[in-house]
C-alpha positions in Angstrom: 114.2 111.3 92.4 111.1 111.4 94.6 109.1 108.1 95.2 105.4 108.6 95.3 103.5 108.0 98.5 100.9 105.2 98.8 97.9 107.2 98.5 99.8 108.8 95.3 99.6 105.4 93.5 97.1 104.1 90.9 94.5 101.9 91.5 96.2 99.4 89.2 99.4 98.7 89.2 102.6 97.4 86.7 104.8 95.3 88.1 107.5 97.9 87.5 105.4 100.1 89.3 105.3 97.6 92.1 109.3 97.5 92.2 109.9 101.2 92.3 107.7 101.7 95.2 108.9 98.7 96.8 112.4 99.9 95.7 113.1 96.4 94.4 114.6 95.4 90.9 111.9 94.5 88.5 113.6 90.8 88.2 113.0 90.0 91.7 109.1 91.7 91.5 108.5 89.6 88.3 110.0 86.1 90.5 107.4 87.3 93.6 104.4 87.8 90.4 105.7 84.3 89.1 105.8 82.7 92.5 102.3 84.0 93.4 101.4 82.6 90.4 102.5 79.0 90.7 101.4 78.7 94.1 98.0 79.9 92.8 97.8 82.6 95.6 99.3 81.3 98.7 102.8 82.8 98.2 104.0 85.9 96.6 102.9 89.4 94.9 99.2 89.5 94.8 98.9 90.0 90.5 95.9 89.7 88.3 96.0 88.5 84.8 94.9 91.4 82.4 95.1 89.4 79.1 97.2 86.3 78.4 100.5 88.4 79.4 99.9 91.5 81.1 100.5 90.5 84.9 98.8 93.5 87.1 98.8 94.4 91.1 95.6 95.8 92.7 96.5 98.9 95.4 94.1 96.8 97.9 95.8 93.7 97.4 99.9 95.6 97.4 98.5 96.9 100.6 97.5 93.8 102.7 100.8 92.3 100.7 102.8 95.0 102.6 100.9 94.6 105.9 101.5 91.2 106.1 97.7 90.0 105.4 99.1 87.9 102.2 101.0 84.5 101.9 105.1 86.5 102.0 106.8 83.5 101.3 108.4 85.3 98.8 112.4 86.0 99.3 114.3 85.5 96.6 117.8 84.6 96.9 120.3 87.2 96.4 
Protein backbone atom coordinates (compact mmCIF):
# COMPACT_ATOMS: atom_id res chain seq x y z
CA UNK A 1 0.00 0.00 0.00
CA UNK A 2 1.47 3.32 -1.06
CA UNK A 3 1.06 6.33 1.28
CA UNK A 4 0.52 9.55 -0.51
CA UNK A 5 3.11 12.27 -0.30
CA UNK A 6 2.40 15.62 1.33
CA UNK A 7 1.84 17.60 -1.67
CA UNK A 8 -0.61 14.62 -2.71
CA UNK A 9 -2.96 15.41 0.19
CA UNK A 10 -6.21 17.52 0.22
CA UNK A 11 -6.44 20.73 1.38
CA UNK A 12 -8.77 19.46 4.18
CA UNK A 13 -8.26 16.81 5.91
CA UNK A 14 -10.26 13.71 8.10
CA UNK A 15 -8.80 12.81 11.02
CA UNK A 16 -8.42 9.31 9.45
CA UNK A 17 -6.75 10.90 6.81
CA UNK A 18 -4.48 12.56 9.38
CA UNK A 19 -3.58 8.94 10.97
CA UNK A 20 -2.72 7.21 7.74
CA UNK A 21 -0.33 9.78 6.78
CA UNK A 22 0.95 10.09 10.15
CA UNK A 23 0.80 6.21 10.19
CA UNK A 24 -0.85 6.37 13.54
CA UNK A 25 -4.10 4.57 14.73
CA UNK A 26 -7.12 6.71 14.36
CA UNK A 27 -7.69 6.30 18.38
CA UNK A 28 -4.65 7.96 19.18
CA UNK A 29 -5.31 10.92 16.22
CA UNK A 30 -8.85 11.33 17.67
CA UNK A 31 -7.04 11.69 21.58
CA UNK A 32 -4.43 14.47 19.85
CA UNK A 33 -7.99 16.24 17.99
CA UNK A 34 -9.54 15.85 21.66
CA UNK A 35 -6.56 17.18 23.46
CA UNK A 36 -6.16 20.15 20.98
CA UNK A 37 -9.51 20.66 21.69
CA UNK A 38 -9.56 20.98 25.49
CA UNK A 39 -6.55 22.86 25.65
CA UNK A 40 -8.28 25.28 23.23
CA UNK A 41 -5.22 25.18 20.84
CA UNK A 42 -2.15 25.06 22.91
CA UNK A 43 -1.62 21.33 22.75
CA UNK A 44 -2.40 18.79 20.15
CA UNK A 45 -3.69 18.15 16.32
CA UNK A 46 -4.52 21.40 14.89
CA UNK A 47 -8.57 20.51 14.01
CA UNK A 48 -11.38 22.78 12.99
CA UNK A 49 -14.97 22.17 13.80
CA UNK A 50 -16.97 21.61 10.53
CA UNK A 51 -20.44 21.27 12.11
CA UNK A 52 -21.25 20.26 15.70
CA UNK A 53 -19.26 16.83 15.06
CA UNK A 54 -17.24 16.72 12.07
CA UNK A 55 -13.60 17.44 13.61
CA UNK A 56 -11.32 18.53 10.34
CA UNK A 57 -7.27 19.23 9.87
CA UNK A 58 -6.19 22.09 7.61
CA UNK A 59 -2.87 20.94 5.26
CA UNK A 60 -1.26 24.41 6.58
CA UNK A 61 -1.95 23.83 10.00
CA UNK A 62 -0.78 19.45 9.76
CA UNK A 63 2.19 21.08 8.31
CA UNK A 64 3.52 23.58 11.05
CA UNK A 65 1.99 20.53 13.43
CA UNK A 66 4.65 18.32 11.83
CA UNK A 67 7.47 20.95 11.78
CA UNK A 68 7.18 21.57 15.16
CA UNK A 69 5.47 25.30 14.85
CA UNK A 70 2.36 23.92 17.03
CA UNK A 71 1.90 23.27 20.85
CA UNK A 72 3.15 18.91 20.52
CA UNK A 73 2.31 18.13 23.81
CA UNK A 74 0.52 15.50 22.52
CA UNK A 75 1.93 11.77 23.34
CA UNK A 76 -0.43 9.54 24.26
CA UNK A 77 0.40 6.76 26.44
CA UNK A 78 0.94 3.45 24.90
Amino acid sequence: MQHPTFDELPDILTIREVAAFMRISPAVAYEMARRYKATRGREGLPIFMAGARMMRVSKIELKKFLAGELGRGTQAAS
